[in-house]
C-alpha positions as CSV (number, residue, x, y, z in Angstrom):
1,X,-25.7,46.7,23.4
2,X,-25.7,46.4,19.9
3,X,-22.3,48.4,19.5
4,X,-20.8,45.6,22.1
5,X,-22.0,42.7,20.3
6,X,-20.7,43.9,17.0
7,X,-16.7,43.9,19.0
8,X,-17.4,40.9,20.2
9,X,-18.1,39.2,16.3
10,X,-15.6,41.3,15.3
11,X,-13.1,40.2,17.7
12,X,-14.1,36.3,16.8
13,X,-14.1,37.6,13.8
14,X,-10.7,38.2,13.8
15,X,-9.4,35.1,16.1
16,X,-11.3,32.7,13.6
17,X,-8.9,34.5,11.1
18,X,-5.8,34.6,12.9
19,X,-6.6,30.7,13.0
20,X,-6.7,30.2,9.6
21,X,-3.5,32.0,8.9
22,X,-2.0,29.3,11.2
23,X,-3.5,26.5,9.6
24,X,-2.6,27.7,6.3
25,X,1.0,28.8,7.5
26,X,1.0,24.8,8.5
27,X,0.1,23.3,5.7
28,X,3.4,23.3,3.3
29,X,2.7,22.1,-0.4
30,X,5.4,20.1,-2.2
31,X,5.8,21.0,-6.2
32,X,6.4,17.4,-7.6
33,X,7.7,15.8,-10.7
34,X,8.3,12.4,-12.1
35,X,9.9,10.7,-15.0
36,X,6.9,8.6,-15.4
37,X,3.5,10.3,-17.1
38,X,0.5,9.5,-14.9
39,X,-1.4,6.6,-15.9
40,X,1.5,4.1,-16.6
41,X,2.1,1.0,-14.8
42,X,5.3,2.6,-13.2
43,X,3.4,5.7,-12.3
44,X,0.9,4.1,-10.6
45,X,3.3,3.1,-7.0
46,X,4.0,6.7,-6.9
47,X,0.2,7.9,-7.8
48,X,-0.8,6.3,-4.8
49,X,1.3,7.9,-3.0
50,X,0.4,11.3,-4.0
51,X,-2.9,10.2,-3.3
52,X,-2.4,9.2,0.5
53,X,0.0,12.4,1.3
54,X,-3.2,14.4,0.1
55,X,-5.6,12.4,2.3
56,X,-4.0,12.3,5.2
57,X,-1.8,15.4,5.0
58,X,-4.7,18.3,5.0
59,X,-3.3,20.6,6.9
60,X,0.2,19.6,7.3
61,X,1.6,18.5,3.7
62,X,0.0,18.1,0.4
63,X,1.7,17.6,-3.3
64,X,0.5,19.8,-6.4
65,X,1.7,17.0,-9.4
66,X,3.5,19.4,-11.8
67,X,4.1,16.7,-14.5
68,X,5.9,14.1,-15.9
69,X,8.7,14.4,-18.4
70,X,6.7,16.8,-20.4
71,X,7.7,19.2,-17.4
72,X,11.3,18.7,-17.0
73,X,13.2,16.9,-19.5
74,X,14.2,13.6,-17.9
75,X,18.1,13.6,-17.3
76,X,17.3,17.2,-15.9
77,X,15.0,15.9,-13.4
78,X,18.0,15.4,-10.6
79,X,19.1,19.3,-11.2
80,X,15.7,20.6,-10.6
81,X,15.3,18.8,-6.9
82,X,18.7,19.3,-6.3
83,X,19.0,22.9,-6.8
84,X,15.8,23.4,-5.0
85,X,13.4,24.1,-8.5
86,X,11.2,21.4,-7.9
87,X,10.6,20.2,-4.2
88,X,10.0,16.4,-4.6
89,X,10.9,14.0,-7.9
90,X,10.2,10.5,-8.3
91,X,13.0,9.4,-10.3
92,X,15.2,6.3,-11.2
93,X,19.0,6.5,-10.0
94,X,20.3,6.2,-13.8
95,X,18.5,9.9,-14.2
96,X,20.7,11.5,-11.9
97,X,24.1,9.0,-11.5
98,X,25.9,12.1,-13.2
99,X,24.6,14.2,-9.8
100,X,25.5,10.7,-7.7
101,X,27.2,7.9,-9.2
102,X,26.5,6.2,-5.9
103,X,22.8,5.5,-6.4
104,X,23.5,3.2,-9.0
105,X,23.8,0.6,-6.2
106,X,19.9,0.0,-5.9
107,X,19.4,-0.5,-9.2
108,X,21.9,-3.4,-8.4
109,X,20.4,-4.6,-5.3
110,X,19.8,-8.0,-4.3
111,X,18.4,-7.1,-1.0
112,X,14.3,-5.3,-0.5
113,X,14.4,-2.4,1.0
114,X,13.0,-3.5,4.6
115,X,16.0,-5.5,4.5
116,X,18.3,-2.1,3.3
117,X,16.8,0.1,6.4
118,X,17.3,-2.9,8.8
119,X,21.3,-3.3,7.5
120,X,22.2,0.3,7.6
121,X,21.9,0.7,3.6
122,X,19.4,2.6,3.8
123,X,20.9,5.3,5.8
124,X,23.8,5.3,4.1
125,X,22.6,6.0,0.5
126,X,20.5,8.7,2.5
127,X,23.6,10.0,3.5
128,X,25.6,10.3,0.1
129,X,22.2,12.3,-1.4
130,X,22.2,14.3,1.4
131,X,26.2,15.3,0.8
132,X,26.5,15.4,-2.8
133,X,22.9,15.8,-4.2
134,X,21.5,18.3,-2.0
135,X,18.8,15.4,-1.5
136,X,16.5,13.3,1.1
137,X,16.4,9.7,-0.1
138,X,12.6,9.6,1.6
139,X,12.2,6.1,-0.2
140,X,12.4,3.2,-2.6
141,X,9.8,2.0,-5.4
142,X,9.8,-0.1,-8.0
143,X,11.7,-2.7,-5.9
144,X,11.4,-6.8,-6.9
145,X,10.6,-5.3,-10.8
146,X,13.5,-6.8,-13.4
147,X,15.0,-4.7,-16.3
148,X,14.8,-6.9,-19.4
149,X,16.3,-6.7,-22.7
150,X,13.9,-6.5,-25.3
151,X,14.9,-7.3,-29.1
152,X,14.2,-7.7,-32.5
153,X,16.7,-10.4,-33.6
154,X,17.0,-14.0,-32.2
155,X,19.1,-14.4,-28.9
156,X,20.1,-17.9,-27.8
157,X,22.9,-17.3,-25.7
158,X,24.9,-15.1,-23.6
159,X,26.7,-12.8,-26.5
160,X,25.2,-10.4,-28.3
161,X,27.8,-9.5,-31.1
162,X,26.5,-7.9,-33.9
163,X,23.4,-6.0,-31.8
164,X,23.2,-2.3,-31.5
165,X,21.5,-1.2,-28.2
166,X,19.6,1.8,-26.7
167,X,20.6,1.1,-23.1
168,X,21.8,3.9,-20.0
169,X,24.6,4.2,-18.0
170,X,23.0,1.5,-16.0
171,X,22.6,-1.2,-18.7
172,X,26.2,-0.2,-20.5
173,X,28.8,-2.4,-19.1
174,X,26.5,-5.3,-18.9
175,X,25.5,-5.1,-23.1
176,X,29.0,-4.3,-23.9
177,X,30.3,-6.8,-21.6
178,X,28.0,-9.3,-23.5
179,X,29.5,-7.5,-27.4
180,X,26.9,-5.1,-28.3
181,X,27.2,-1.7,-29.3
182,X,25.5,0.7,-27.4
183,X,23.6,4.4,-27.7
184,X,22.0,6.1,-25.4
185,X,18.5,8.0,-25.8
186,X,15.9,9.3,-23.9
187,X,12.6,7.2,-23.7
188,X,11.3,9.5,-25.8
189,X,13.5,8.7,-28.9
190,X,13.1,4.5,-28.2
191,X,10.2,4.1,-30.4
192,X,11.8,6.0,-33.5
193,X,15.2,4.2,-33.4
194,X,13.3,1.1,-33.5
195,X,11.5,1.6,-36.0
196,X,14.3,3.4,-38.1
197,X,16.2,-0.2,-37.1
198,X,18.8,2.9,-35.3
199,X,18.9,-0.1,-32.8
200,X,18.0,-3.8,-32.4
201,X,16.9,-3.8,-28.8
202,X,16.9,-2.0,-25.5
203,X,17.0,-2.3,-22.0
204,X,13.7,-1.7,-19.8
205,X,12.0,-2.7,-16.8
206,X,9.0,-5.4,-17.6
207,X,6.9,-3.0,-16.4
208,X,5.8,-0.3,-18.6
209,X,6.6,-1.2,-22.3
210,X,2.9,-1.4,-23.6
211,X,2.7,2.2,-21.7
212,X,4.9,3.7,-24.4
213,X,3.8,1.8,-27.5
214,X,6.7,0.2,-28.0
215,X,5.2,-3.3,-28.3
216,X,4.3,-1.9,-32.0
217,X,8.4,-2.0,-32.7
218,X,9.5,-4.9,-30.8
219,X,9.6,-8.7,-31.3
220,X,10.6,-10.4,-28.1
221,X,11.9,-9.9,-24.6
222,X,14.8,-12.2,-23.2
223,X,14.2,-13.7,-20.1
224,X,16.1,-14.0,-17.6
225,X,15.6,-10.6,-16.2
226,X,18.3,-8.9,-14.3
227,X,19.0,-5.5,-12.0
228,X,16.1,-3.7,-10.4
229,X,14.2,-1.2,-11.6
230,X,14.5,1.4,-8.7
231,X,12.7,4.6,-8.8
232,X,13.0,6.8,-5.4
233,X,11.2,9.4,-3.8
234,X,13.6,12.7,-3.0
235,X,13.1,15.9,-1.7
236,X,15.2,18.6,-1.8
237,X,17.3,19.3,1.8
238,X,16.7,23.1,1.8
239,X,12.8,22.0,1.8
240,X,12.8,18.8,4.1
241,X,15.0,20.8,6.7
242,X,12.2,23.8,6.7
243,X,9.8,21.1,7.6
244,X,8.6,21.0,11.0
245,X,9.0,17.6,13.1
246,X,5.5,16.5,12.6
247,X,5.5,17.5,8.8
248,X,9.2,15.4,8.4
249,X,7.5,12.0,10.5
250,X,4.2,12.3,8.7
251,X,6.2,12.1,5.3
252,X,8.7,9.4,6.6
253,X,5.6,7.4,7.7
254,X,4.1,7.8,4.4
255,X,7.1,6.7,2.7
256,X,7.5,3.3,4.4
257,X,4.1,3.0,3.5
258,X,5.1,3.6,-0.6
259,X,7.7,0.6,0.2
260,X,5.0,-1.4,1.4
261,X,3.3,-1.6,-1.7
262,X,6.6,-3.5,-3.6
263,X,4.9,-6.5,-2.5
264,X,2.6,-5.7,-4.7
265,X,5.1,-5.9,-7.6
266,X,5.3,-9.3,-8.2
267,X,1.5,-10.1,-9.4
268,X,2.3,-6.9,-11.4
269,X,5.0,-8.0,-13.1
270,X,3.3,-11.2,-13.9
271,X,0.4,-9.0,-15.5
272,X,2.6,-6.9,-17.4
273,X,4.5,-9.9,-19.2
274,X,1.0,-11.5,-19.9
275,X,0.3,-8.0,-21.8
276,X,3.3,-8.5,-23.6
277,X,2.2,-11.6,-25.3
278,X,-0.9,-11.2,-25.9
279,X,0.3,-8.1,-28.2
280,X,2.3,-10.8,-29.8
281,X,6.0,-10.7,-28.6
282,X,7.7,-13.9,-28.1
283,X,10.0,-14.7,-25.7
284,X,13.9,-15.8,-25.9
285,X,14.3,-17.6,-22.8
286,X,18.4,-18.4,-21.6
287,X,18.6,-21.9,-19.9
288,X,21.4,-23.8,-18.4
289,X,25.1,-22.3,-18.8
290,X,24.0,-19.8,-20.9
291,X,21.5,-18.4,-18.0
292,X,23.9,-18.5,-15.2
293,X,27.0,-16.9,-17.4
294,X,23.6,-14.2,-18.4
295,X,23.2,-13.6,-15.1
296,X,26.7,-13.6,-13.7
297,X,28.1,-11.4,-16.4
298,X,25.4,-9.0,-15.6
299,X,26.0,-8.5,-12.1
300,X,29.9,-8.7,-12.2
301,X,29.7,-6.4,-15.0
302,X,27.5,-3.8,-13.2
303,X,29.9,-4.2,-10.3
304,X,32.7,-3.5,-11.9
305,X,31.7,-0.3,-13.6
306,X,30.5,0.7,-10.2
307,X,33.5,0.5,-8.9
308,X,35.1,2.8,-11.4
309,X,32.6,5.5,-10.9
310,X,32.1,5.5,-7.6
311,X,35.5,3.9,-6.3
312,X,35.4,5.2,-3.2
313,X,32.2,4.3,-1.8
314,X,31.7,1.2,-4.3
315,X,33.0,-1.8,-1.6
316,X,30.8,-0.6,1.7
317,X,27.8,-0.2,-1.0
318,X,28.0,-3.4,-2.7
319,X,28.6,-5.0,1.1
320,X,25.0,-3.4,2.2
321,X,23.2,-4.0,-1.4
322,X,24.4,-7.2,-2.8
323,X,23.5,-10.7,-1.3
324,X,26.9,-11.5,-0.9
């Protein structure tokens, strides 16, 4: 008797284990990176994120954090989900526009990206990191947060002669357009050219600038803002085609969730700029002419370049991302 129970617990024994191999086999665990170190304002969208995937995923998908740019150096970031070293990067389009000159176009959106997935723009741009980046575009942060230019001489109208700029391929044509001289650096180097007077200014989101201590360097942000800070979620193909259906809708679920939370953006953004002056920068605000011409040379500006980069893509892109 006792010789036949001990089969028996061995044999559940055994199917409790054979069990757990299949759960374990199930659950797939996504190595991820981000240009953005945990704890700043524009880590926090895709924190949450993480977060939920972890939550809700047990058992089907979960994301081990890896780092930010301390982990990959930040214009590398696009190489390492592309080629399959990383599984999953949070990153903006100017990261990787030498991997896909293409994604630019969100950082030049006028549309939200409920309106992008509703007019086929979404799907496209999915399509173009699919072909040339080895990428799924899963999603869109950052959306409805302006890039600024921040400065530490006086701006009172749309020219900027005489100014030497940290700015990326994204912010180029616009500050050249407008007279200034421009050098591009990683984050990293920002704070160091400003104080070494390297540079008078830069180009940044309004998010994020207290984040990186560079309030301690800068005088005043100009206002109006202009572009979109876009920041997307993308997996590498190789990985998201191993997925199985359920892992692959549980993720795309999960990431019109993360493009839910842009609405959240704008009480952010009004937080952020509060921050700014309470740590004493002023702002140069544009009125009148000089804000429309501002405004107009940035987006015909960023346009145009677009079009020489990405020429062949660059009118069915700016028909699905710009208002008109």
């Amino acid at each position: 008797m006792k010789s036949a129970l001990a089969k028996v617990s061995g044999a559940i024994s055994i199917a409790i284990g054979l069990m757990s191999g299949v759960a374990c086999a199930k659950e797939v665990t996504l190595q991820t990176v981000s240009l953005f170190q945990p704890g700043m304002v524009l880590s926090q969208q895709f924190e949450r994120f993480i977060e939920k995937v972890n939550a809700e995923g047990k058992g089907l998908v979960q994301i081990n954090f890896v780092g930010g740019a301390s982990a990959v150096p930040p214009f590398e970031m696009g190489n390492a989900v592309s080629s399959g070293v990383v599984d999953m990067a949070y990153l903006p389009s100017p990261f990787y526009a030498n991997l896909l000159p293409e994604a630019g176009a969100m950082a030049l959106s006028e549309r939200t990206t409920q309106e992008l997935r509703e007019n086929g723009g979404w799907e496209l741009m999915n399509e173009l990191h699919n072909k040339k980046m080895n990428t799924w575009h899963l999603a869109r942060g950052a959306d409805g947060v302006p890039s600024h230019l921040y400065v530490n001489k006086p701006v009172d109208k749309a020219d900027l002669t005489g100014f030497t700029l940290r700015t990326t391929q994204l912010y180029r044509a616009f500050f050249e357009a407008l007279h200034a001289t421009s050098i591009q650096t990683t984050p990293a180097e920002v704070y160091t050219a400003l104080e070494r007077g390297v540079v008078d200014g830069y180009g940044w989101p309004i998010q994020g600038v207290l984040d990186l201590g560079w309030q301690e360097v800068t005088k005043a942000r100009v206002d109006p803002g202009f572009y979109n800070a876009d920041a997307s979620i993308l997996i590498n193909l190789d990985k998201w085609k191993s997925l199985s259906d359920e892992q692959r809708d549980f993720l795309t679920k999960m990431g019109i969730w993360f493009e839910s939370t842009n609405a959240d953006n704008a009480a952010i953004n009004a937080a952020e700029a509060k921050k700014q002056a309470d740590a004493g920068m002023i702002v140069y605000s544009l009125e009148g002419e000089e804000r429309e011409k501002w405004l107009h040379i940035a987006r015909e500006a960023g346009w145009a370049a677009f079009e020489k980069i990405a020429p062949a893509n660059a009118k069915i892109l700016r028909e699905k991302f710009a208002a008109n």
